[in-house]
N, C-alpha and C positions, 0 to 999 in steps of 0.2 A: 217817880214811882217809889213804892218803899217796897223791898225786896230782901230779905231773910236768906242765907246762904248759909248752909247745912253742914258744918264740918270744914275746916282751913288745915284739909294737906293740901299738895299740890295744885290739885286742880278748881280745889274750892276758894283758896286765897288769890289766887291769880284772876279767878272770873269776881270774885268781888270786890276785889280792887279795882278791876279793869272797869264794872259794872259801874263803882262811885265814880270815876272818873267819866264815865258818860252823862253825868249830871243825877242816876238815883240817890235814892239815900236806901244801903245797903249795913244790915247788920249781919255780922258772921257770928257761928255758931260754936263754939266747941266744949267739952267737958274735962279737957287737960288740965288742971288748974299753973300748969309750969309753961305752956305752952300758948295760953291765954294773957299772961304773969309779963310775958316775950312780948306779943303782940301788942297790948297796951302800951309798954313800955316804948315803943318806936322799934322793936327789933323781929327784923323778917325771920323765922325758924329756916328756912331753906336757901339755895341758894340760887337765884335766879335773876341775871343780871337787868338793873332797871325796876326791879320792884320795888325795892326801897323809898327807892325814891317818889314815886308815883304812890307808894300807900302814906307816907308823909304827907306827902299834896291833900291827898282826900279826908284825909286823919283832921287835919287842918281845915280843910273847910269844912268840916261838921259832916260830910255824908257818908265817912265811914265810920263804924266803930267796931266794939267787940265783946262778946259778951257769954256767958254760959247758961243765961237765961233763956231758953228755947222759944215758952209762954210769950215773953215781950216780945222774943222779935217776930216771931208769928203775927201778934196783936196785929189787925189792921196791915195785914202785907196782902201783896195784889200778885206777890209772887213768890213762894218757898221753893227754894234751888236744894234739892238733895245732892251733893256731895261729896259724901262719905267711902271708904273703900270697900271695893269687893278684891280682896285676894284671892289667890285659887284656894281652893279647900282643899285641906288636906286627904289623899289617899284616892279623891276621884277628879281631877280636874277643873271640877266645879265652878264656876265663881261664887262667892260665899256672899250671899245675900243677908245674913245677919244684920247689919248696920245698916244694911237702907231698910228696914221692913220695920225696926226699932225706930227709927228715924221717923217712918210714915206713921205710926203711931203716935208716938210725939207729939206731931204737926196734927194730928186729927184731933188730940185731947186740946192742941190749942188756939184750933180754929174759929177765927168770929164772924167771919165775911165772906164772900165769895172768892175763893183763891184760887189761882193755877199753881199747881202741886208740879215743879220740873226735876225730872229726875237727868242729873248731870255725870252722875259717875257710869261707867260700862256696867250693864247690865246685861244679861242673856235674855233673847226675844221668848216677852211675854212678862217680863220681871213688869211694867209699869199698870200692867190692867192688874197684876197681885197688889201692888202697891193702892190703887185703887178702892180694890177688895178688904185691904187695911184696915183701909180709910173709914169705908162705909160703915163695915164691921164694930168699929170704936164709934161712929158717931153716923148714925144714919141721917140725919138730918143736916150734916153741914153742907153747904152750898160750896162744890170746887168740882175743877177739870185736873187731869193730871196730862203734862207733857212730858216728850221727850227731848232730849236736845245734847246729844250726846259732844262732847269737846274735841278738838283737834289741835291738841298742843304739843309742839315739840317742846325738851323742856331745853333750856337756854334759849328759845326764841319764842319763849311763849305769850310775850308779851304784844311782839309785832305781830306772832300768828292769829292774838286775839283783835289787836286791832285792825287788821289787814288780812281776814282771813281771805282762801280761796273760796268758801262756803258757807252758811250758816244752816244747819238741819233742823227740823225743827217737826218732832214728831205728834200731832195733834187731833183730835177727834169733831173738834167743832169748830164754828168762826168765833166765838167768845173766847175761847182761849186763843184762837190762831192771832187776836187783834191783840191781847197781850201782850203775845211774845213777839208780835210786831213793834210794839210800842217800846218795850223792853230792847230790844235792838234797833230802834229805828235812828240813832247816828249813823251805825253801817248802810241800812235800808238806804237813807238821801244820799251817803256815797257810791251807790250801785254794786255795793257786795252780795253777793245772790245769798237770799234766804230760799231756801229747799224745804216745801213743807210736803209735810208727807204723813202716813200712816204712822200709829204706833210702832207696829212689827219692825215695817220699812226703816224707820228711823234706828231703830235695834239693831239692824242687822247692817247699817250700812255703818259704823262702827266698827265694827268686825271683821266686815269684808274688806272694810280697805286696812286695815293694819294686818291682816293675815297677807295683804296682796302686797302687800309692801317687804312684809317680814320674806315674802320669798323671794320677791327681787332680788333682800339681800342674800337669801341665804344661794339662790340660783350663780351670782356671779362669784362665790366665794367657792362652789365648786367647778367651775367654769375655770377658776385660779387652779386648782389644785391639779385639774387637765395642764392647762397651760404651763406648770411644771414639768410635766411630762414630758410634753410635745415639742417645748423650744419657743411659746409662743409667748406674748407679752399682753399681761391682763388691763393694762393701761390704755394700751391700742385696741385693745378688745370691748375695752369699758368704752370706749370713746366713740369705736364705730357704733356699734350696739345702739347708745344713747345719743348718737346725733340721728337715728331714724325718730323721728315723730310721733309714731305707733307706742315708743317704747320708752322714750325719755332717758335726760341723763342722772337722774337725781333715784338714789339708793344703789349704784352701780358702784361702789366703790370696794374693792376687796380687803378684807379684814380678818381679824379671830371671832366674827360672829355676833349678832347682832344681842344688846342684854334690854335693861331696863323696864320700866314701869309698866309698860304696856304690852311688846309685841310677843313677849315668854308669856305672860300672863294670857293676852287675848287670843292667842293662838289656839292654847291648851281647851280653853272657854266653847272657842269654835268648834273642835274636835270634839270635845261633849257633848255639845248641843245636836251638830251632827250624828253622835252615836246614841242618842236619847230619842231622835224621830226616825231613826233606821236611812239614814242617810250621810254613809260617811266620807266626812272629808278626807280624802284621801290624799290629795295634796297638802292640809296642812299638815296632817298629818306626820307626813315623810317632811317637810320644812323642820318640824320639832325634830325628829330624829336626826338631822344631817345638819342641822345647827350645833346640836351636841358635840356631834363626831368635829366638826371644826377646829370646834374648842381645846379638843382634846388632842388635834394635831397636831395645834398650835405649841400645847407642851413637846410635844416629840422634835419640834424644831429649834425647841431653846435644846434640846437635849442631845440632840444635836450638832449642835453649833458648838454645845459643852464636850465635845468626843464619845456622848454617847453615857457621859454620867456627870450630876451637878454635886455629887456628896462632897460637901468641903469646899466648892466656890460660893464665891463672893458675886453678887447678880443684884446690879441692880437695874427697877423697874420703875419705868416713865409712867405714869397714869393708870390708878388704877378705878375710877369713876367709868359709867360703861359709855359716857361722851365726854367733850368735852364740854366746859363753860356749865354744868351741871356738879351736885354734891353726892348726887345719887348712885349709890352701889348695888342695886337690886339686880339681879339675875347678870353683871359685869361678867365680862370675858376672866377678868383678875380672880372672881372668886374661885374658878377651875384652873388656870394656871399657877396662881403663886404659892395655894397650896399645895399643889401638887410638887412643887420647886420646893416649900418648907419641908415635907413630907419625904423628902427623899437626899435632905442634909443642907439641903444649901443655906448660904448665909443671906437673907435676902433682905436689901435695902428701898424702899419706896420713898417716892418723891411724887406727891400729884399736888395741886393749886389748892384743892377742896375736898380730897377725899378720906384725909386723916377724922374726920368727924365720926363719919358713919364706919369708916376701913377699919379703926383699931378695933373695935370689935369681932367684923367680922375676918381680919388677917391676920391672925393669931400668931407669935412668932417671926413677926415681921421688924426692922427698925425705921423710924421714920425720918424723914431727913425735907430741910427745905431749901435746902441748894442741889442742884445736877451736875457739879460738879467736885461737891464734898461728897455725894452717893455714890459718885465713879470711879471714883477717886481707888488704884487699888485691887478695881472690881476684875473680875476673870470674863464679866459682859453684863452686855446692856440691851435689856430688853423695851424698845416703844411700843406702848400697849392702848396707847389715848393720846389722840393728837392734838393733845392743847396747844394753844399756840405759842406757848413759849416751850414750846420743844421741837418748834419749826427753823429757829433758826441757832441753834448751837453751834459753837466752835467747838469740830469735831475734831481736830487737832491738839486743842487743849484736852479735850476728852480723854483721847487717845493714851496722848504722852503719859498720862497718870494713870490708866488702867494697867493692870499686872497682867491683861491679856486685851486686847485690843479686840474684841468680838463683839459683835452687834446683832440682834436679832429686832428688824425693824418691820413690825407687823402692822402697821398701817402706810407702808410705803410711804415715807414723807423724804427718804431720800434714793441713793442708789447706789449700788456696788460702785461704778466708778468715785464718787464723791468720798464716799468711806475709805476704800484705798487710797485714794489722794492724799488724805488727812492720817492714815496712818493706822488703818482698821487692817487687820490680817484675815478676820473671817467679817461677812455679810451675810445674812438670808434675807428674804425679804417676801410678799405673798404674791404668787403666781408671773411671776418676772425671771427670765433665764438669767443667769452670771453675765454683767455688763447693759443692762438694760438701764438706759438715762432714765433720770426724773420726771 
């Protein structure tokens, strides 16, 4: 099938790559002329392990390319993938449908044949029957279906999540299109990955509803952590009984400074809108958005902490500041409220993350950047774990130790534990919802 894909951020370079490698031939879309420049050239703009590789492969056998030509890649496609971003809008929540409706105009002026129109990016329910509306509007006579098919990628696994999903959704109004996007997916289909075909709406909102439902899992056990401070109780063993019941799972129980990224700050806010646009509010995401913040912002009080209650004039350095790890991406990061708030108030602050110097120097103004963890420590009055990549799973914390001017640690993704730190020669620890002496 020849299949047009609408924009190569994230989520549109990953599905058309993934898509060539199912055997289409897939052309992406973009108007960057530097980021276009990249892609030709062999070089992925992101960072996403395994892509490289895999857009090489397809680069190479002819089915992928790349192009700014919208028109061509339109010509003769049996399927145009919109996605493009919606950001929140500034000032109301929104998601900012600018670029997908820009988009659907586009794809109408260059329509030849009968095509299903899939819109890929999050959208707010009801965004694909406007796009429709478009459509029609610019060309009333072109022959097309529009679907929905919203994505489920984690980023740093987004390559297995697309070829190994749990799901495929698939939001559609007739069997002409439903056979499309069957066709379009059918290597998943013969390995019995469920495709979920559903309504427009339906398909809109189930998007939504599971990252809003995820986003409060995490935010549920991070204050659950903040009890278990309190109480003497260990969020470890709490995470653990919690998530071996079946009802509830163990996956998003991990206690942290707060969940960032591309999605769950973005789709949450979206949800809360929508909800308060049809008089039906969500009240639970709601409060998630607000006790997510407050996290965050704990999370400074504990380096501040750990500092005697002031950082002016120390030297701190910070393990990770990407909001995961195995990702480049610093969008709504725990780091963007912690370390300036650490610059902000004198400190000298040192960063160390695998990928995050790309997009970080921008946004962490006043910061110095370093690619060894132990030239950053070196010195340092403490050390803050903020991203548990995994080469900050297994440091010698002895070496660590010996070189800091103050042996403090503020380990906010629990990757180790008071005893281990003292072992190696740490004088202070904190760590998130774990009483003093709680193992690993």
């Amino acid at each position: 099938m020849k299949i047009a894909m609408i924009g190569t951020g994230y989520v549109g370079l990953v599905s058309g790559v993934c898509f060539s490698d199912f055997g289409h031939d897939v052309v992406c879309v973009d108007k960057d002329p530097g980021k276009l420049a990249r892609l030709k050239a062999g070089e992925v703009p992101i960072f996403e392990p395994g892509l490289d590789d895999l857009m090489a492969r397809n680069v190479a056998a002819g089915r992928l390319s790349f192009t700014d030509d919208l028109a061509a890649a339109v010509d003769g496609a049996e399927a145009v993938f919109i996605a493009v971003g919606t950001p929140t809008r500034r000032g109301d929540g929104h998601a900012d449908l600018t670029y997908v409706m820009a988009a659907a105009e586009s794809i109408a002026h260059a329509l030849t044949g009968y095509t299903v129109v899939v819109t890929k990016s999050t959208v707010p329910v009801g965004t694909n029957r406007q796009v429709g509306d478009v459509i029609r509007a610019v060309r009333p006579d072109a022959e097309f279906d529009v679907a929905s098919n919203p994505e489920f990628l984690r980023e740093g696994a987004a390559i297995d999540d697309f070829m190994r999903p749990d799901r495929i959704v698939v939001g559609v109004e007739n069997d002409r299109a439903a056979e499309v996007m069957q066709a379009i997916y059918r290597p998943l289909y013969l390995r019995d990955f469920p495709i979920l075909s559903t309504d427009l709406e339906s398909a809109e909102m189930i998007k939504y509803a599971a990252n809003a439902f995820l986003a409060t899992k995490i935010t549920f056990i991070n204050e659950i952590a903040a009890l278990c401070e309190r109480t003497g109780a260990d969020i470890k063993a709490v995470s653990k009984g919690m998530g071996s019941d079946g009802r509830i799972g163990s996956k998003f129980l991990h206690a942290g400074p707060g969940y960032g990224g591309s999605c769950f700050p973005k789709d949450t806010r979206a949800l809360a809108r929508i909800g308060q646009d049809n008089a039906v509010p969500m009240q639970l995401t709601e409060t998630v958005i607000k006790v997510n913040d407050e996290i965050k912002r704990r999370m400074v009080d504990k380096v501040f902490d750990l500092c005697g209650g002031s950082v002016n004039g120390k030297t701190i350095a910070v393990l990770g500041v990407t909001f995961k790890p195995n990702t480049d991406d610093m969008r709504e990061a725990p780091s963007l409220t912690i370390v300036p708030a650490l610059v902000g108030n004198g400190a000298n602050v040192r960063v160390v993350d695998p990928q995050g110097e790309r997009e970080g120097a921008a946004l962490l103004p006043g910061v110095t950047w370093h690619d060894d963890v132990y030239d950053a420590t070196g010195g340092a009055d403490a050390v803050v774990l903020l991203t548990e990549w995994n080469e900050f799973r297994a440091l010698d914390l002895q070496r660590m130790a010996d070189a800091m001017a103050r042996p403090a640690m503020a380990d906010l993704r629990n990757i180790y534990s008071e005893p281990v730190a003292q072992q190696a020669g740490f004088t202070a620890y904190v760590s998130v919802g774990r009483r003093d002496g709680d193992a690993a």
